[in-house]
N, C-alpha and C positions, 0 to 999 in steps of 0.2 A: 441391211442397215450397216453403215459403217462404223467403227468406232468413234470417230469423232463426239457426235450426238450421242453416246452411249459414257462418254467421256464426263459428255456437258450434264446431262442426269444427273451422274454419280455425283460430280461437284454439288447440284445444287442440291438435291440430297443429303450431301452432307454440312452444306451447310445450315439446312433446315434441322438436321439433328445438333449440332452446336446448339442453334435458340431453341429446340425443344429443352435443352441440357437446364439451359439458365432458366427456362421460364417452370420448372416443375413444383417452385411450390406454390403456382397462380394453380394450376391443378390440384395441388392437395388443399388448397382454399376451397377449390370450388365442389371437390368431393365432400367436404363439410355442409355445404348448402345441400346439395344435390342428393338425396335418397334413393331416386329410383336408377342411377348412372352412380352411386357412390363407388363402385368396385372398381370400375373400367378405371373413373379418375383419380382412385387412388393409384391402380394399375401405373398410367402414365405418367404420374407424379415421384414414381422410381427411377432415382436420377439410371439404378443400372440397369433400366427397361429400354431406356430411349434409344442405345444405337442400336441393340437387338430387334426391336421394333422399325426402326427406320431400313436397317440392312432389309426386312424382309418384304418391306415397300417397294428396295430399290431391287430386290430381285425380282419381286411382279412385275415393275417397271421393263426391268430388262426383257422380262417376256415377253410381254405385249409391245416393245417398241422393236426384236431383234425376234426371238424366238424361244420356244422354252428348254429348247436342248442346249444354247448359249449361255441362259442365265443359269443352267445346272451344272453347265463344265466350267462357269467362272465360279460359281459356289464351291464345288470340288476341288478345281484347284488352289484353292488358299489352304494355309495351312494353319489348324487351329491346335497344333501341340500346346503354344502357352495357354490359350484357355483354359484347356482341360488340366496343365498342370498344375494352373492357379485352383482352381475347384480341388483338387484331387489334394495337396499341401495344404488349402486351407481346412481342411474336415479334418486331415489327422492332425497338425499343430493344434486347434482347437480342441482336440478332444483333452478331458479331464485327466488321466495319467500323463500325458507332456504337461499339459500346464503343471499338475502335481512336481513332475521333476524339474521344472524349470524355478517355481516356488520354492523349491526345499531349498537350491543352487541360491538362491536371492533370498533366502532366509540366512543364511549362513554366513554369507558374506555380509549383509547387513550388520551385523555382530561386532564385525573387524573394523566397519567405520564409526569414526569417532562421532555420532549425529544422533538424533532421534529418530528410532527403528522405521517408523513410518516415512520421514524424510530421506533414509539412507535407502529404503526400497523403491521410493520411487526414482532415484535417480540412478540404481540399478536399472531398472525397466527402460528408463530414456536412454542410456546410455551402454550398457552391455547388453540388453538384446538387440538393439538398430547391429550394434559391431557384430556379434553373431548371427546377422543376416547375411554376412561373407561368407559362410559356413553352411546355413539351411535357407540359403537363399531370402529376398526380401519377402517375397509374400507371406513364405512361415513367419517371419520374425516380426512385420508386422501384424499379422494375425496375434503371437502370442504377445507382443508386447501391448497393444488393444486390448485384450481381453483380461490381463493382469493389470491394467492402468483404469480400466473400469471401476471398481468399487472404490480404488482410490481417490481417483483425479477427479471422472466425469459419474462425479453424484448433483443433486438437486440440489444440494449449499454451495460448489463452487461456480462464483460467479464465471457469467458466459463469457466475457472478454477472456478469460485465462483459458477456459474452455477451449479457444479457438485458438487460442497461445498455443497453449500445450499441442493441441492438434497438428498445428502446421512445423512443434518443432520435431515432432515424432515423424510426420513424412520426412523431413529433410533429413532427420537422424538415419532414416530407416534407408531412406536414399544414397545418402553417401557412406552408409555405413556396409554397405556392400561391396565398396571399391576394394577391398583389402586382399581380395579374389577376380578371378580371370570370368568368374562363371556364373556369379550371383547376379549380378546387375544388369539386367536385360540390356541398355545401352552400351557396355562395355564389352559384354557378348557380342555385341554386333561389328563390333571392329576388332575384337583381340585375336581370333583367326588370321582375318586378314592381313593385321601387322605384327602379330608372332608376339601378342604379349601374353605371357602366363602370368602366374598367382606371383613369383618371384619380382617379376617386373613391376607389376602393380601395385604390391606389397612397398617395394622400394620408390615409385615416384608419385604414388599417390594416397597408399593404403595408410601412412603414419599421419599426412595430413588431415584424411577424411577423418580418422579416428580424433586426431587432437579437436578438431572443428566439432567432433560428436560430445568429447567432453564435455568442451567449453559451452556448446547448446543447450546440454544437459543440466549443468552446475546452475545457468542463470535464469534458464525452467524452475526450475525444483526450488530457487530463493525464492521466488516469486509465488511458490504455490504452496510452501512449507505451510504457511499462516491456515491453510483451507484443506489442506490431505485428510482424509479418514485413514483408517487401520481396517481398510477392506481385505478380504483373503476371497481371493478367486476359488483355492480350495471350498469354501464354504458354501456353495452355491450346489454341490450334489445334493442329493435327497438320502445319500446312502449315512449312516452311520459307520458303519465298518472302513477302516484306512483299507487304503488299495493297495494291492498287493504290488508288492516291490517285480516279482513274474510280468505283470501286468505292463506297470511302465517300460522294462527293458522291452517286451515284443512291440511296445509301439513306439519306442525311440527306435528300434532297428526297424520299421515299417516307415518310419519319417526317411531314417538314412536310404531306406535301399529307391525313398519314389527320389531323392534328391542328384540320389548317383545314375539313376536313370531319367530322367528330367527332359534329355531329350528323345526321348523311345515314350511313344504314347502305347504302344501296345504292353510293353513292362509295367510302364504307372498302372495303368487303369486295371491289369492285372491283378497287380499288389491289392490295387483299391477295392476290388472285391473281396478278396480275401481281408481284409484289416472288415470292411463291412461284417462280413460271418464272423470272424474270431470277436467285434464287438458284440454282435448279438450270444456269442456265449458266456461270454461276462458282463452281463447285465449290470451287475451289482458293482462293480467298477467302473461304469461308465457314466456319465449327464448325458443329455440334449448333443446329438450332432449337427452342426450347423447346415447340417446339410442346404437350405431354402437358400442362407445365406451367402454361402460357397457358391451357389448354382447362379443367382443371380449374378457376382459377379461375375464368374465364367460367361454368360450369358451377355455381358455387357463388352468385356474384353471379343469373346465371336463377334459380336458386331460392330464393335471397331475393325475387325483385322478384313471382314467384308466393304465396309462404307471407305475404308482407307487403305485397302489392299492393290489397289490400280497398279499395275507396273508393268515393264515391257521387256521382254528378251529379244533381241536383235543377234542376230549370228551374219558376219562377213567374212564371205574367203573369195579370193583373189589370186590369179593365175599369169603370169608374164614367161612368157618362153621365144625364144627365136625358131622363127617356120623353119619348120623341117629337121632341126636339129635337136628342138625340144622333146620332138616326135619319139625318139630312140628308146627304146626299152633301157631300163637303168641307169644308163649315161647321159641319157638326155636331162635328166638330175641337173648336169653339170651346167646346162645352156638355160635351167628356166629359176624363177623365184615363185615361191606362194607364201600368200599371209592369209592368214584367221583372227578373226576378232571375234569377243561375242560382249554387245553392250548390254549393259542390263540396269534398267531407267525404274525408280523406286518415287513414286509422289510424298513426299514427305510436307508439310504446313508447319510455320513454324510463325506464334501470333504473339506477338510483341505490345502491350498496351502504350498507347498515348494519351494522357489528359489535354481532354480538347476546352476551354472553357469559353471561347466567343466564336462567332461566326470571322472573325481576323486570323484566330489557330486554323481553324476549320478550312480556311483556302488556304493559306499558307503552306499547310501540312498537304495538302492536296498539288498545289504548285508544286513543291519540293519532289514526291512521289514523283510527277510528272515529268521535271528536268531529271531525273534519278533513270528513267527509260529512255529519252531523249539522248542521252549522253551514252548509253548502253547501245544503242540503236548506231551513234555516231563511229565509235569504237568497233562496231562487224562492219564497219564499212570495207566492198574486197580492195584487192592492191590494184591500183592503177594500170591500165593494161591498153598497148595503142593498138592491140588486136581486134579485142573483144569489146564488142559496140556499149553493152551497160558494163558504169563503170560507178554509179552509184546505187545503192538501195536505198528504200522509201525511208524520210525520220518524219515526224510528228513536228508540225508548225509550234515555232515558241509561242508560249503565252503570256502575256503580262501582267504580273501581281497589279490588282489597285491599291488604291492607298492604302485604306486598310491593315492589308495585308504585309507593306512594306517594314522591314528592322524587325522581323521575326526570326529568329536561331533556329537552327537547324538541330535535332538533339544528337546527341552523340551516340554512334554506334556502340551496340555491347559486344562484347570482346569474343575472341574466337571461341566456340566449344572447348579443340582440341588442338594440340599443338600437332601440324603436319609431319608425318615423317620425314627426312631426308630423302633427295631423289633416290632408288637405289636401296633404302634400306626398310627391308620386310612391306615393300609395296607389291600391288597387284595392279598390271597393267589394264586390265581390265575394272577395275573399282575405283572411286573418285567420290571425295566426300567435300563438299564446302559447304560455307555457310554464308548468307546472305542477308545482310538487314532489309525485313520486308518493308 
């Protein structure tokens, strides 16, 4: 079986796990009805069950459509380092001596601002843990900023609209408060190699922005939610009486440092990660609850994205031109011939843009539009004019014409670049190519 069809699978697969995504709390409804299936559909109703579950569809898929030694070497080779590093960072940031130290840090400071203690910690939490996620990366910081904004924020009196406030301003917090670093930020990682930016660079053209932004998210959270805060202490949630030993905290703030300096070595992390397991089992009485269930699932859900959305291709070219006979020559023949190598390497990336559609008039409009948007792309590879070579056009797609309807409908306007391109020439890689495209 070719790739193509193996292509086409994986597509619709994943787009099947997208609407499994939205549709899981028709499943956790229906596990409420349902007694003798209530486990499975609560099972499914885990939003970070569904690509994990779908990736292992699409690997049966691949066996039964290719073969099972295909779907085991496309399994292998993906690479699930962030998974595990996300699991492995979430168990030790959660555990109770970092929160402890992270608490005593945002007790202190609370102190210096001019506000009411509970006011002035949560806007600690919103805003200098997200920025210390440049430092221990976002998933720590969001893990520990989550679990200290708990008893505060998301209790049973504050209302749900702020709830969902708060929530979306902590990802963004936590998101852009990673830029401040070359290494934190999973999308910033993924091009800072290639175009030479470190912590110094980023620091300087983006890191005082994200930060002011983090601020200012933070300041207009925290008015809004001032009226509704409790004086929850994440401290308070052990069962132990005894404070935890100051020993305690330092070996697991340097077990957070050493999985974050290795971060990209899964065999170093998971290493650590056993051992921080044993050393908790021998202090017991300084420890709560490991999240571990909850670590795992997301790990669990990140593996099956990097499977349903891991599609990509290596190409390798090289090419040879020499003049007969002279090329031929040991060593000097150097002088008579050229060779080039290329190696492309094609990455599927989806990138889903909402449009509010509200009549059957948007609904073709937006469809027309799509439509001349390929038309014109199509027009554009057209090759060069050649009185040699007999085709001299390729195939474009018949226009179509709007009905009434449809006619004095605006086109909306593009969103703006990601990232600002480097200059030809500097800190690029001939082989790598990033754009971006309004889908």
């Amino acid at each position: 079986m070719t790739d193509k069809p193996i292509e086409i699978i994986a597509a619709i697969v994943f787009a099947i796990a997208l609407l499994h995504t939205f549709s899981t709390p028709l499943f956790l409804r229906l596990a409420h009805r349902s007694k003798r299936h209530e486990g499975l559909l609560h099972l499914l109703g885990e939003v970070e069950v569904v690509f994990g579950c779908w990736a292992a569809i699409l690997l049966l898929l691949m066996a039964l459509a290719a073969s099972g030694d295909s779907a085991l070497a496309y399994a292998e080779s993906r690479n699930y380092t962030e998974p595990a590093f996300v699991f492995v960072v979430m168990v030790i940031a959660a555990s109770l001596p970092v929160l402890t130290a992270v608490m005593r840090l945002v007790n202190r400071l609370a102190r210096l601002i001019p506000v009411a203690d509970r006011t002035a910690k949560a806007w600690l939490c919103l805003a200098l843990v997200p920025l210390a996620g440049s430092l221990i990366t976002e998933p720590a910081a969001m893990t520990i900023a989550a679990m200290m904004l708990a008893p505060q924020v998301f209790h049973r009196d504050m209302p749900e609209r702020l709830k969902y406030l708060a929530l979306g301003v902590l990802f963004v917090n936590i998101s852009i408060g990673g830029t401040l670093t070359s290494y934190a930020a999973p999308p910033v990682l993924m091009v800072a190699a290639t175009w030479g930016w470190d912590s110094a660079f980023m620091l300087k053209a983006f890191g005082w922005k994200a930060a002011l932004a983090v601020l200012i998210n933070a300041t207009a959270i925290t008015w809004l939610l001032r009226p509704h805060l409790q004086s929850g202490d994440v401290m308070a949630r052990g069962d132990q009486s005894a404070p935890i030993s100051s020993t305690v905290i330092v070996v697991h703030l340097l077990f957070l440092a050493a999985v974050v300096l290795s971060a990209h070595h899964p065999v170093i992390f998971l290493g650590l990660f056993l051992f921080f397991l044993g050393y908790t089992q021998a202090y017991k009485a300084h420890q709560s609850r490991l999240i571990i269930k909850e670590a795992l699932l997301v790990g669990f859900f990140l593996a099956g994205l990097v499977v349903l959305g891991g599609l990509l291709e290596d190409k390798y070219y090289s090419n040879e031109d020499k003049l007969p006979g002279l090329g031929d020559i040991p060593v000097l023949g150097n002088l008579f011939k050229t060779q080039s190598r290329a190696l492309v390497k094609t990455n599927l990336m989806v990138f889903l843009r909402p449009v509010i559609v509200r009549d059957a008039a948007d609904s073709e409009a937006f469809s027309l539009d799509r439509y001349d948007l390929i038309r014109a792309a199509q027009g554009r590879s057209q090759p060069a004019p050649s009185s040699v070579l007999q085709i001299n056009q390729s195939p474009v797609l018949p226009p179509v014409a709007p009905t009434q309807q449809a006619q004095g409908w605006s086109r909306p306007a593009p969103p703006p670049p990601l990232i600002q391109m480097p200059a030809s020439g500097e800190n690029s890689d001939p082989g790598t190519s990033l754009t971006r495209t309004s889908p």
